[in-house]
Every structure is written in C-alpha cells, then in structure tokens.
N, CA, C and O atoms as CSV, one atom per row, in Angstrom:
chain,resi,resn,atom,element,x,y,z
A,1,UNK,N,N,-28.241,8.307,27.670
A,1,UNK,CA,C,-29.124,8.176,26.535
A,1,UNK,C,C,-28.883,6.836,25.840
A,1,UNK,O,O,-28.549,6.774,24.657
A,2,UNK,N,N,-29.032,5.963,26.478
A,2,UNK,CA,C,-28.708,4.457,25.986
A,2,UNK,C,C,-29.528,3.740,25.009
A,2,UNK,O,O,-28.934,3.036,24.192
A,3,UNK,N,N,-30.726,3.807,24.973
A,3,UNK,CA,C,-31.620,3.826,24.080
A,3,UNK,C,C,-32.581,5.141,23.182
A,3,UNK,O,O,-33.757,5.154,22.820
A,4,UNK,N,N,-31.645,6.005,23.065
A,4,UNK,CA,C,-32.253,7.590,22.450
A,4,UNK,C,C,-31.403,8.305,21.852
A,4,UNK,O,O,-31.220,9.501,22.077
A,5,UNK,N,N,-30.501,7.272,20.614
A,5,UNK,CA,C,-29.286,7.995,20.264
A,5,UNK,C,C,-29.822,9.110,19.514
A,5,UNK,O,O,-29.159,10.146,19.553
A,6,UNK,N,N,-31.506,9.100,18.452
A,6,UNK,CA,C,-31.424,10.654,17.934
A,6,UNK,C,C,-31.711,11.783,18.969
A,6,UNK,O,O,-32.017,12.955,18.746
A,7,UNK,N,N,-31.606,11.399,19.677
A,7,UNK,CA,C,-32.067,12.603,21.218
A,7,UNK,C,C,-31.057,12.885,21.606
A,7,UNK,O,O,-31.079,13.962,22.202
A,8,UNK,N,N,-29.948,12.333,21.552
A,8,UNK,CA,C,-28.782,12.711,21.936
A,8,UNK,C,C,-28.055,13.382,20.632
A,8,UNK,O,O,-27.106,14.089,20.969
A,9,UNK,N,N,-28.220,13.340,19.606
A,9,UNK,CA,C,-27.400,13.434,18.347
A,9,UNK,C,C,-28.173,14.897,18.040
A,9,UNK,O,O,-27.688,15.784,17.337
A,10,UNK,N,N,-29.573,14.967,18.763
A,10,UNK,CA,C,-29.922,16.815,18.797
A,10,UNK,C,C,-29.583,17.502,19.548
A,10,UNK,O,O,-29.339,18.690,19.341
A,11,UNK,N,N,-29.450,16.710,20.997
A,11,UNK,CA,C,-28.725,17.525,21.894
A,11,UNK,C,C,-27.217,17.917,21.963
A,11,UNK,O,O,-26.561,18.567,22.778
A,12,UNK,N,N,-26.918,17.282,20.808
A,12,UNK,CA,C,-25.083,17.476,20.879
A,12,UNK,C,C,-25.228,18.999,19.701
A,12,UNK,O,O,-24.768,20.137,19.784
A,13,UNK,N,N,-26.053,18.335,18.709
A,13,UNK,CA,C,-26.288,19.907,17.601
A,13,UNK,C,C,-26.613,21.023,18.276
A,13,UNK,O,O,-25.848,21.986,18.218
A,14,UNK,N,N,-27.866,21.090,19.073
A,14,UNK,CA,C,-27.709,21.980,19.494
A,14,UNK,C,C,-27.536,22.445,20.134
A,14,UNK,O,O,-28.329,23.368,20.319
A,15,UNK,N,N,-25.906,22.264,21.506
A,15,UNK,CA,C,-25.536,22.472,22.154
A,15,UNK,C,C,-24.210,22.960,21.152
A,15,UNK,O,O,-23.685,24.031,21.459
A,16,UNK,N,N,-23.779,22.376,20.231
A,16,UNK,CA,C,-23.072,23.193,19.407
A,16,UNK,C,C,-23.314,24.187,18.541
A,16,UNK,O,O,-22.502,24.933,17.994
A,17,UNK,N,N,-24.505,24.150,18.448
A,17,UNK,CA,C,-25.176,25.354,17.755
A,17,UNK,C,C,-25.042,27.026,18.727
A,17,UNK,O,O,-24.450,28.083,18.506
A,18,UNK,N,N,-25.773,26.612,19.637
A,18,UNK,CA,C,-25.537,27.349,20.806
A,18,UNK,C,C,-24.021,28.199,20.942
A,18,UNK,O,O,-23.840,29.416,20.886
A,19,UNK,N,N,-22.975,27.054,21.147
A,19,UNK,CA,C,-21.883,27.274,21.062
A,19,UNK,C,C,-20.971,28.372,20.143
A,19,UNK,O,O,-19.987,29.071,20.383
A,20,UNK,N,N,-21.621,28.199,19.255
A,20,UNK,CA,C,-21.584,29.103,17.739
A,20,UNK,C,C,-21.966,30.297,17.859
A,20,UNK,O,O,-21.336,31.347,17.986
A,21,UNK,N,N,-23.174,30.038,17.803
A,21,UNK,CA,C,-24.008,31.494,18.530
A,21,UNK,C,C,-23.274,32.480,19.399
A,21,UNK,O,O,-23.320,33.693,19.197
A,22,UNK,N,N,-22.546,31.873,20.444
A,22,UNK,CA,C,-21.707,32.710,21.391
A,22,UNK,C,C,-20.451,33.247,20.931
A,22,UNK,O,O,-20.099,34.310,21.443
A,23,UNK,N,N,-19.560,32.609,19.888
A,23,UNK,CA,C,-18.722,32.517,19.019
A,23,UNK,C,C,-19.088,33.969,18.358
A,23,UNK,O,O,-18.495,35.047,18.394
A,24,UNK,N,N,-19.990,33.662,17.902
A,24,UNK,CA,C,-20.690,34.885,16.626
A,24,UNK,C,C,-20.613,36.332,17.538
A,24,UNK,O,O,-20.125,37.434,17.289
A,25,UNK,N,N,-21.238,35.851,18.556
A,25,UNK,CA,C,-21.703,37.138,19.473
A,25,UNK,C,C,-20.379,38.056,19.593
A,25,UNK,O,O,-20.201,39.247,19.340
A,26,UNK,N,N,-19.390,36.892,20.150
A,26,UNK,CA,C,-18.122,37.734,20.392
A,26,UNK,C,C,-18.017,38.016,19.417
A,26,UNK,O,O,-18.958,38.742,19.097
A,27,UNK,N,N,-17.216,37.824,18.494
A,27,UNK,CA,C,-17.033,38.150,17.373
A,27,UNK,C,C,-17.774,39.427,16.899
A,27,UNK,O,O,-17.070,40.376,16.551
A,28,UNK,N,N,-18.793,39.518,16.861
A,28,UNK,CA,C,-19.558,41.175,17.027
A,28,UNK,C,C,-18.931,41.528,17.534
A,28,UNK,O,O,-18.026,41.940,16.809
A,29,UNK,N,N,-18.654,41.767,18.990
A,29,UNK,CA,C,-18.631,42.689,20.094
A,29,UNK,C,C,-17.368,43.209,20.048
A,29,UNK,O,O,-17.105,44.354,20.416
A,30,UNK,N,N,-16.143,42.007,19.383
A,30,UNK,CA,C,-15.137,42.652,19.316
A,30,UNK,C,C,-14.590,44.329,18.686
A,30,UNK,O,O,-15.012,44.720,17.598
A,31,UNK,N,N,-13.846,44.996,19.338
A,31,UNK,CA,C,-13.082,46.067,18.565
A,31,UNK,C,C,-12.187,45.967,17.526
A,31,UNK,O,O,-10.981,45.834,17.735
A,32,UNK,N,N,-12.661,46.018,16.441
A,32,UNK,CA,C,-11.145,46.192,15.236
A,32,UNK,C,C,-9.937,46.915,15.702
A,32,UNK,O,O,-8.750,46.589,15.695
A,33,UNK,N,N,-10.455,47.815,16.044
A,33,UNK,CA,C,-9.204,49.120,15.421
A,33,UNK,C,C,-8.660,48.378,17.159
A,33,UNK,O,O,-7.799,47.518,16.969
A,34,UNK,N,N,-8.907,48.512,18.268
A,34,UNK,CA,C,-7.983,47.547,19.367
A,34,UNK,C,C,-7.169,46.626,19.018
A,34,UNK,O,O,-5.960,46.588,19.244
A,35,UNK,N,N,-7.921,45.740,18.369
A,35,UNK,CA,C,-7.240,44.668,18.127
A,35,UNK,C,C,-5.990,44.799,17.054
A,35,UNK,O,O,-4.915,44.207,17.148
A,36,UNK,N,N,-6.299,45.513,16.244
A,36,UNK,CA,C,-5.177,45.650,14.853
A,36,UNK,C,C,-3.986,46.821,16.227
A,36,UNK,O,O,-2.807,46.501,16.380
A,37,UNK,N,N,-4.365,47.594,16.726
A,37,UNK,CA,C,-2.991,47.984,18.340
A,37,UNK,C,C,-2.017,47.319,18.772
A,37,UNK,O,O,-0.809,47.458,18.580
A,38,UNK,N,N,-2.848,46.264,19.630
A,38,UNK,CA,C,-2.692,44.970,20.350
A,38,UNK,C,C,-1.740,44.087,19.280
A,38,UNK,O,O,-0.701,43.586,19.709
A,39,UNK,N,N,-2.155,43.901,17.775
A,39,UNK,CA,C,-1.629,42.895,17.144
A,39,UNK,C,C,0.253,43.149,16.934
A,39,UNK,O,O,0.964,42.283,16.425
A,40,UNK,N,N,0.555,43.910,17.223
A,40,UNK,CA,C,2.032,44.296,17.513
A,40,UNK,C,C,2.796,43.262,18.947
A,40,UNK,O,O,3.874,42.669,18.948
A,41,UNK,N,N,1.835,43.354,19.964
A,41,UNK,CA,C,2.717,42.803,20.694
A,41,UNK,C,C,1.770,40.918,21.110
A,41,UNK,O,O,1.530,40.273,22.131
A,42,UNK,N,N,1.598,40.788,20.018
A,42,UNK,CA,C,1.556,39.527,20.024
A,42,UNK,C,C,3.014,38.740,19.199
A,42,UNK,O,O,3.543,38.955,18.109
A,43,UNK,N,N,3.348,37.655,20.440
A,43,UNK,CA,C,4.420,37.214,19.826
A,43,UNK,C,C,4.659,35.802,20.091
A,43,UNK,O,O,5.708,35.189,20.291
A,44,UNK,N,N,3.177,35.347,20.035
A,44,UNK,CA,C,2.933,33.822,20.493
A,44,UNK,C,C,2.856,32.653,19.212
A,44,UNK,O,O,2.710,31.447,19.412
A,45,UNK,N,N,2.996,33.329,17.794
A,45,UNK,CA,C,2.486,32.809,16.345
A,45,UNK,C,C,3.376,31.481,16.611
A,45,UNK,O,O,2.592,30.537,16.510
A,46,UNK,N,N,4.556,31.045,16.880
A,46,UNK,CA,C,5.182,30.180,17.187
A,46,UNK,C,C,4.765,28.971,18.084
A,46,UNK,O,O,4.810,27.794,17.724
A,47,UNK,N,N,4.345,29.436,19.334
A,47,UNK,CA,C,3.919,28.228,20.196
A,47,UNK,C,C,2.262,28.025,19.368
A,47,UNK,O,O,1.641,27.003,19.659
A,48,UNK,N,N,1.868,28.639,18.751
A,48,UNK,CA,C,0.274,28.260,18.000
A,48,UNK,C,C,0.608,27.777,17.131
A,48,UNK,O,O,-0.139,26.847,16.827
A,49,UNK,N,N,1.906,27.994,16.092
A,49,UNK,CA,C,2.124,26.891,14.743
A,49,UNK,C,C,2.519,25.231,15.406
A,49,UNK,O,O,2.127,24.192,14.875
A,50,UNK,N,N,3.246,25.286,16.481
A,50,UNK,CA,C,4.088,24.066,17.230
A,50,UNK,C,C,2.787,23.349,17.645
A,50,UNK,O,O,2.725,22.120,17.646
A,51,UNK,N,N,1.645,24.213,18.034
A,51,UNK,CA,C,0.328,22.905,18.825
A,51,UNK,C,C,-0.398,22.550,17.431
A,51,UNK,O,O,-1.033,21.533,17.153
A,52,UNK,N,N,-0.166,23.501,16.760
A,52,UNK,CA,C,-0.787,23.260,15.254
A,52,UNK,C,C,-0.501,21.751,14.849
A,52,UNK,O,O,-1.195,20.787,14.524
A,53,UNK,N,N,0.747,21.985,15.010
A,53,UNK,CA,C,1.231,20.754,14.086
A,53,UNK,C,C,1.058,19.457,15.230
A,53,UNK,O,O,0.853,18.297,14.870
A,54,UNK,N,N,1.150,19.774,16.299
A,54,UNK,CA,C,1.367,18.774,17.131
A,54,UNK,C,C,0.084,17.665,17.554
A,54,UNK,O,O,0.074,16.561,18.098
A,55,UNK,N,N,-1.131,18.709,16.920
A,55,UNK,CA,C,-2.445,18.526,17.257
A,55,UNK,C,C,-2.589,17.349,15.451
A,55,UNK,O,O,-3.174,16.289,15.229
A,56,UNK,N,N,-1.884,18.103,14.718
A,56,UNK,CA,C,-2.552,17.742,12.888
A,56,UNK,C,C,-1.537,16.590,13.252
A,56,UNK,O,O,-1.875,15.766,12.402
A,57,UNK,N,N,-0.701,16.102,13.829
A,57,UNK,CA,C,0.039,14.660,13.737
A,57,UNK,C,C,-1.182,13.949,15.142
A,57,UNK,O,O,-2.128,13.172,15.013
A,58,UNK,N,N,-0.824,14.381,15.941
A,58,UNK,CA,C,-1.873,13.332,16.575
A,58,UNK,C,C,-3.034,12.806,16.006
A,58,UNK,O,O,-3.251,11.595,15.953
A,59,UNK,N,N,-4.079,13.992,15.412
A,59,UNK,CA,C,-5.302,13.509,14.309
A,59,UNK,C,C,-4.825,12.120,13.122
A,59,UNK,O,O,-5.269,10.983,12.963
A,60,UNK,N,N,-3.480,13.080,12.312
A,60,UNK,CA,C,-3.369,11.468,11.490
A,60,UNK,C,C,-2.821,10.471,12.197
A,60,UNK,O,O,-3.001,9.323,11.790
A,61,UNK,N,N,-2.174,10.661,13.194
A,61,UNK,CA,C,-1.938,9.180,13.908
A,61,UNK,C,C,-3.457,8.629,14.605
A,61,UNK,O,O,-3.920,7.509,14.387
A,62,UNK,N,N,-3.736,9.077,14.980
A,62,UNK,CA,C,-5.628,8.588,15.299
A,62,UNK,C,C,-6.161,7.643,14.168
A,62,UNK,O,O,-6.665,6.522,14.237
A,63,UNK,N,N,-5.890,8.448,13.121
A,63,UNK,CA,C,-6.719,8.273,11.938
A,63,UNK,C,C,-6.427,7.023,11.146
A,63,UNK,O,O,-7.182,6.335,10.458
A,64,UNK,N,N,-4.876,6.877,11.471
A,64,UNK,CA,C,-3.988,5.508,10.973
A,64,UNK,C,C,-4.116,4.468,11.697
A,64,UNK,O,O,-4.306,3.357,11.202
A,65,UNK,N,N,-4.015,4.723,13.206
A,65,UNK,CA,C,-4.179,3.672,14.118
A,65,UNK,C,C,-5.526,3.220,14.489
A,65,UNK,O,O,-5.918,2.109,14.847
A,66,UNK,N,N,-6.000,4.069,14.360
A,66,UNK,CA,C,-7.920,3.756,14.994
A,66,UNK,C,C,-8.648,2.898,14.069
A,66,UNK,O,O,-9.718,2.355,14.344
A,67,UNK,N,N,-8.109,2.810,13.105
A,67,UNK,CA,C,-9.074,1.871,11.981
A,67,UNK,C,C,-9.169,0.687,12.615
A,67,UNK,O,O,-10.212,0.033,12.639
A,68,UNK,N,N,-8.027,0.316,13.200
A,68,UNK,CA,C,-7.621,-1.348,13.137
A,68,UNK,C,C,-8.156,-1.509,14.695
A,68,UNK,O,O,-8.012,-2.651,15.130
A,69,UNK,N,N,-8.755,-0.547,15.615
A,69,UNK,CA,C,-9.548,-0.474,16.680
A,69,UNK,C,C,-11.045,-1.107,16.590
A,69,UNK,O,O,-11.640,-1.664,17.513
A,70,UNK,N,N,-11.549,-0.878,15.164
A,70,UNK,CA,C,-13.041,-1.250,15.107
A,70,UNK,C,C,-12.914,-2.325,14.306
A,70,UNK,O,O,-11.920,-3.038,14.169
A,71,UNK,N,N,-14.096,-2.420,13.718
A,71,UNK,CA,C,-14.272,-3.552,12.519
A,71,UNK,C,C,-15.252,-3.084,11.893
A,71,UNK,O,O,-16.254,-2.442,12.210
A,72,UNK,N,N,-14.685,-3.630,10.631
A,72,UNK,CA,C,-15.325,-3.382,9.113
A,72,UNK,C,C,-16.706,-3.160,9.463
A,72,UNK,O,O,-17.324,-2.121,9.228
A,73,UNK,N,N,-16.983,-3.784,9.812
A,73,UNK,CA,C,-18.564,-4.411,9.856
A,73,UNK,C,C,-19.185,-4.228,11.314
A,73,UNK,O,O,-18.971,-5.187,12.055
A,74,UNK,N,N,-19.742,-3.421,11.731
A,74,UNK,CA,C,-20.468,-3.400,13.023
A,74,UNK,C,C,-21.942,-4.000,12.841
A,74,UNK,O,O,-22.558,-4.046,11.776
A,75,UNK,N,N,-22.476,-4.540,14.341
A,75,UNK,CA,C,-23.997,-5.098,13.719
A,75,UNK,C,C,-24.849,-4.193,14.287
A,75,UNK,O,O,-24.715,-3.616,15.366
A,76,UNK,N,N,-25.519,-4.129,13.682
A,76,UNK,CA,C,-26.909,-3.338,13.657
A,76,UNK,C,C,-27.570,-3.422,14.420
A,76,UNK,O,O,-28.385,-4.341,14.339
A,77,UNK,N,N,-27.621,-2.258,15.946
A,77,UNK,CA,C,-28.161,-2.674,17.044
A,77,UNK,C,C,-29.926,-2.217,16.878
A,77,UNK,O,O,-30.288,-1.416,16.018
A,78,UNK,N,N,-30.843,-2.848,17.805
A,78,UNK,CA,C,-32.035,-1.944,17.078
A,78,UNK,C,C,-32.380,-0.964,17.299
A,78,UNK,O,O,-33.279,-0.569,16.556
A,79,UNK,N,N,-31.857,0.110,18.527
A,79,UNK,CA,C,-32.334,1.199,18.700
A,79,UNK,C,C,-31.549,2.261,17.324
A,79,UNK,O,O,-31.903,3.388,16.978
A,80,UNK,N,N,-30.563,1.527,16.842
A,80,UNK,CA,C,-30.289,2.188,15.821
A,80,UNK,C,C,-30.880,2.286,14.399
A,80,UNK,O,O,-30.492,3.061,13.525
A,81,UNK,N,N,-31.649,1.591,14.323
A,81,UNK,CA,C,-32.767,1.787,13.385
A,81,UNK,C,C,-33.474,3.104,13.213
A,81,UNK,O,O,-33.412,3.741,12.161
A,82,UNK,N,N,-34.221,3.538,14.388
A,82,UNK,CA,C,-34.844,4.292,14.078
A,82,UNK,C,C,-34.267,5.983,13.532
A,82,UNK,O,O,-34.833,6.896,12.930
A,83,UNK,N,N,-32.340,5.739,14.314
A,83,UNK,CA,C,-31.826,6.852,13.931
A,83,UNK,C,C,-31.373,7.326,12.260
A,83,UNK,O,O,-31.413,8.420,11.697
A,84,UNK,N,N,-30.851,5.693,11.701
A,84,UNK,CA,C,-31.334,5.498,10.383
A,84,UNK,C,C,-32.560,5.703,9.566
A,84,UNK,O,O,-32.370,5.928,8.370
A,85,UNK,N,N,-34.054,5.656,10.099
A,85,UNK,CA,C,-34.867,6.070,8.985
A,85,UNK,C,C,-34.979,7.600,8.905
A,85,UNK,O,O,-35.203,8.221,7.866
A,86,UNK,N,N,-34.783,8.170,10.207
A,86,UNK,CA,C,-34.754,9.907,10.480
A,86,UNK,C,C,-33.961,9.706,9.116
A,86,UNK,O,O,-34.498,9.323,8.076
A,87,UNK,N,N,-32.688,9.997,9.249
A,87,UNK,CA,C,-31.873,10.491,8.471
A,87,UNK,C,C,-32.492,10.330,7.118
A,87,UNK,O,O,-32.798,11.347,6.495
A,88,UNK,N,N,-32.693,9.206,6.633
A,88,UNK,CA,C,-33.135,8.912,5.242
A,88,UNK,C,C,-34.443,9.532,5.090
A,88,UNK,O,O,-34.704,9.764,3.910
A,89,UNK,N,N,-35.248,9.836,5.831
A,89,UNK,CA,C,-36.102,10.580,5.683
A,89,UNK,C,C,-35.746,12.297,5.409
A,89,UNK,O,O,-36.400,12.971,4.613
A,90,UNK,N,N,-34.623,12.827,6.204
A,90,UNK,CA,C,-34.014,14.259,6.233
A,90,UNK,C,C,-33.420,14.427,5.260
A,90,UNK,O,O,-33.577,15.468,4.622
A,91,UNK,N,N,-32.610,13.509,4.878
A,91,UNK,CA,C,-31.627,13.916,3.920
A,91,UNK,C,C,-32.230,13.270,2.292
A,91,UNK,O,O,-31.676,13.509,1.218
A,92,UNK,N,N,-33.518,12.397,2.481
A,92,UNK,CA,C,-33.960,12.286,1.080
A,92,UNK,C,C,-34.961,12.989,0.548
A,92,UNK,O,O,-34.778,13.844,-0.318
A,93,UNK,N,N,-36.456,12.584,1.183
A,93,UNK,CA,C,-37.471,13.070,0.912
A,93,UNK,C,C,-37.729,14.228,1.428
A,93,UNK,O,O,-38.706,14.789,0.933
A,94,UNK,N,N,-36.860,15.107,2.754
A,94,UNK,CA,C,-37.026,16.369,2.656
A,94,UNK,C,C,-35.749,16.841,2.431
A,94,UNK,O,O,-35.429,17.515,3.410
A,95,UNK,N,N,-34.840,16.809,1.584
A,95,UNK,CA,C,-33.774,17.496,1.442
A,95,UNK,C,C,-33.250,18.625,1.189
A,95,UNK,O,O,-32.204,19.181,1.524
A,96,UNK,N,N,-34.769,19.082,0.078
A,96,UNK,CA,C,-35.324,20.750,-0.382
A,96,UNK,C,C,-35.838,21.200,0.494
A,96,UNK,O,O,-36.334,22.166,-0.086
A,97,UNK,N,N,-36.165,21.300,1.548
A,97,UNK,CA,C,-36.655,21.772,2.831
A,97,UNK,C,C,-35.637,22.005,4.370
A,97,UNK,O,O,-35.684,22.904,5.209
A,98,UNK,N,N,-34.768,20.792,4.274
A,98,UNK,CA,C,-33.716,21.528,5.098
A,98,UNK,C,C,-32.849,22.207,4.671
A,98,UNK,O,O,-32.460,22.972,5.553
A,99,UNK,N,N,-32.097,22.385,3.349
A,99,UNK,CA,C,-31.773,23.107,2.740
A,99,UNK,C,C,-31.951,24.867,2.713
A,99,UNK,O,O,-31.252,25.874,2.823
A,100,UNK,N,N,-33.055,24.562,2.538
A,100,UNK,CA,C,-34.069,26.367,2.706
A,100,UNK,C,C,-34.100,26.613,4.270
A,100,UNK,O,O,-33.898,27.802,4.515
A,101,UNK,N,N,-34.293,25.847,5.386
A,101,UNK,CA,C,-34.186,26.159,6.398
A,101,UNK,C,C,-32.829,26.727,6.716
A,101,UNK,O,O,-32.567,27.893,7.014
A,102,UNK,N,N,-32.051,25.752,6.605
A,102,UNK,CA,C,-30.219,26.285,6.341
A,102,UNK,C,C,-29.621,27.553,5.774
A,102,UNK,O,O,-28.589,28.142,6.095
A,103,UNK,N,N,-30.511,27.820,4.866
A,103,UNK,CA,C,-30.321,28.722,4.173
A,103,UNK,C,C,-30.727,29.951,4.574
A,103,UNK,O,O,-30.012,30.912,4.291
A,104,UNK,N,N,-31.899,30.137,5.277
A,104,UNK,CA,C,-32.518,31.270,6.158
A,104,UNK,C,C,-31.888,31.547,7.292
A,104,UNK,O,O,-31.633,32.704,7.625
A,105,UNK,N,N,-31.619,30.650,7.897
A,105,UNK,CA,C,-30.955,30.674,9.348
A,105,UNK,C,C,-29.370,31.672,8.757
A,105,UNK,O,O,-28.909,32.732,9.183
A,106,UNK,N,N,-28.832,30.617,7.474
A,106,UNK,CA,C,-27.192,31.936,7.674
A,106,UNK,C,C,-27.794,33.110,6.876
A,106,UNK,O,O,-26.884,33.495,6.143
A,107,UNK,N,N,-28.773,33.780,6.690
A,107,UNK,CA,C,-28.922,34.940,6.081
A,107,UNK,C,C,-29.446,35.689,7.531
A,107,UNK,O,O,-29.128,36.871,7.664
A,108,UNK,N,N,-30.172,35.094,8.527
A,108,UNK,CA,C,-30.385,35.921,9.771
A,108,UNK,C,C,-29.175,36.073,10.258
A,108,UNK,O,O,-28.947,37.098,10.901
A,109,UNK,N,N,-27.977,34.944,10.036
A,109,UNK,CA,C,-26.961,35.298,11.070
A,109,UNK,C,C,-26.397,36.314,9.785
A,109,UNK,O,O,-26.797,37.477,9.833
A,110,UNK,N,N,-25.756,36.043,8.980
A,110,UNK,CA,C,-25.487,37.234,7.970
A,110,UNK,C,C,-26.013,38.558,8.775
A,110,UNK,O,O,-25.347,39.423,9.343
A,111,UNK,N,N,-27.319,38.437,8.644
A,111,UNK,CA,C,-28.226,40.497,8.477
A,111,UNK,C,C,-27.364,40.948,10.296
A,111,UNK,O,O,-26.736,41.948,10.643
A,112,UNK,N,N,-27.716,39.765,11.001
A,112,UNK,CA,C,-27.211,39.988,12.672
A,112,UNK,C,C,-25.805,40.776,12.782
A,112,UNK,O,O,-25.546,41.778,13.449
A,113,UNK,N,N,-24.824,39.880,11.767
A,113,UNK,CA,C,-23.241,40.589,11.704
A,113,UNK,C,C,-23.663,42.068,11.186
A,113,UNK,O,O,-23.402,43.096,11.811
A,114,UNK,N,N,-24.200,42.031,10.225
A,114,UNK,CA,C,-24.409,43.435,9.373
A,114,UNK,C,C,-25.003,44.668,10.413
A,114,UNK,O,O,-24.513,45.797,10.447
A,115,UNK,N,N,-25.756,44.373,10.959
A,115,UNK,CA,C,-26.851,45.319,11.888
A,115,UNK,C,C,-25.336,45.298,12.815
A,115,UNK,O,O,-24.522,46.188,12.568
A,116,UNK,N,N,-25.052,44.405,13.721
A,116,UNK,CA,C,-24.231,44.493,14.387
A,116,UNK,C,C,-22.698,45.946,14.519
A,116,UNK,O,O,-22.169,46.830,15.192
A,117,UNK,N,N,-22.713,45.251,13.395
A,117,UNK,CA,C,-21.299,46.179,13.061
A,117,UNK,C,C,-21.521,47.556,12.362
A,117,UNK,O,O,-20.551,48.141,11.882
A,118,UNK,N,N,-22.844,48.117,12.291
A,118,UNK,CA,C,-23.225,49.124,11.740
A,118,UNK,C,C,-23.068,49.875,13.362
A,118,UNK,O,O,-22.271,50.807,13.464
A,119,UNK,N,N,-23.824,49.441,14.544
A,119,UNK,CA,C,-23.518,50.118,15.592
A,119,UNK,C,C,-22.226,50.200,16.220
A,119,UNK,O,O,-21.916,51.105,16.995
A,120,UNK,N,N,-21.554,49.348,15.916
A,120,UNK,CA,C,-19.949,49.716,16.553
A,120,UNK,C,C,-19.544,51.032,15.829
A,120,UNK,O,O,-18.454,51.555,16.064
C-alpha cells in the first residue's frame, strides 16, 4: 500500500476490530464457575509478572532510545496529504457524529454480553 496509506490505516482498524470481536466472543463463551475450579491450580502468576516487567522495560527502553532514531521534523510526503485532510475532516467537522457512531456500536456490544450471559 505504498501510495494508499488511509486504505491501509482501515485495513489495520478493522482487522483489529475484528480481532476484538473474537476476543469478546470468547469471553462470552467462557465458563465462570470452571474457571474460578481451575483457578487453584494455576501457578504461573510469577513467570506472567517476570514477562510483565520484562516487556514494560523493553517499551521504555524503545521509548528512550527510538527518539534519537527519527527526526524532529519529517517532510511531508504527498500521498500523505490526503490522509491528513480525512482526519481533520473526522475528527473536526464530524466529530458529533463519530462519536454517536462509537457510542452505538459499545451499547450493541454491551446488550451482546448481556443477552449472552443470560443463556449460559
């Protein structure tokens, strides 16, 4: 996508959107009362705090070192233009409108958990 970065910047959303979606699903499907069983012979909390941390130092070392990777100032290529007026168009003049869209979408996923877990 070399010249189609907002085409790519939807296809990454909603391929993570997607992603979510499946997230959610499980998350339904799961068993409580199994899982609260099961939660006895879990005895891994240790090697998950150790990647925890091991993961949150690599991020700030990224975060410290990577600056001095780019520069201040990048130039303004032109296919990036047009991904700039989208935005300023999304996030200004319709901002009350994606908003309300946003807003509908987590009340379907909301009612989905609710309905969901009424049949388990």
């Amino acid at each position: 996508m070399l010249y189609a970065p907002f085409v790519a910047g939807v296809q990454i959303i909603l391929y993570a959107g997607g992603i979510m979606v499946l997230f959610l699903f499980v998350i339904m499907l799961v068993n409580i009362e199994k899982a609260r069983k099961e939660d006895q012979f879990n005895q891994q909390w240790l090697v998950g705090l150790a990647a925890a941390i091991a993961l949150g130092a690599l991020f700030v070392m990224v975060y410290v070192k990577g600056r001095a990777l780019f520069p201040d100032r990048a130039i303004l290529m032109p296919e990036q233009a047009n991904t700039q007026q989208v935005a300023v168009l999304l996030y200004g003049n319709y901002m009350f409108t994606f908003e309300i869209a946003s807003l509908l979408l987590l009340v379907a996923i909301i009612g989905a958990v609710v309905m969901a877990k009424k049949r388990i």
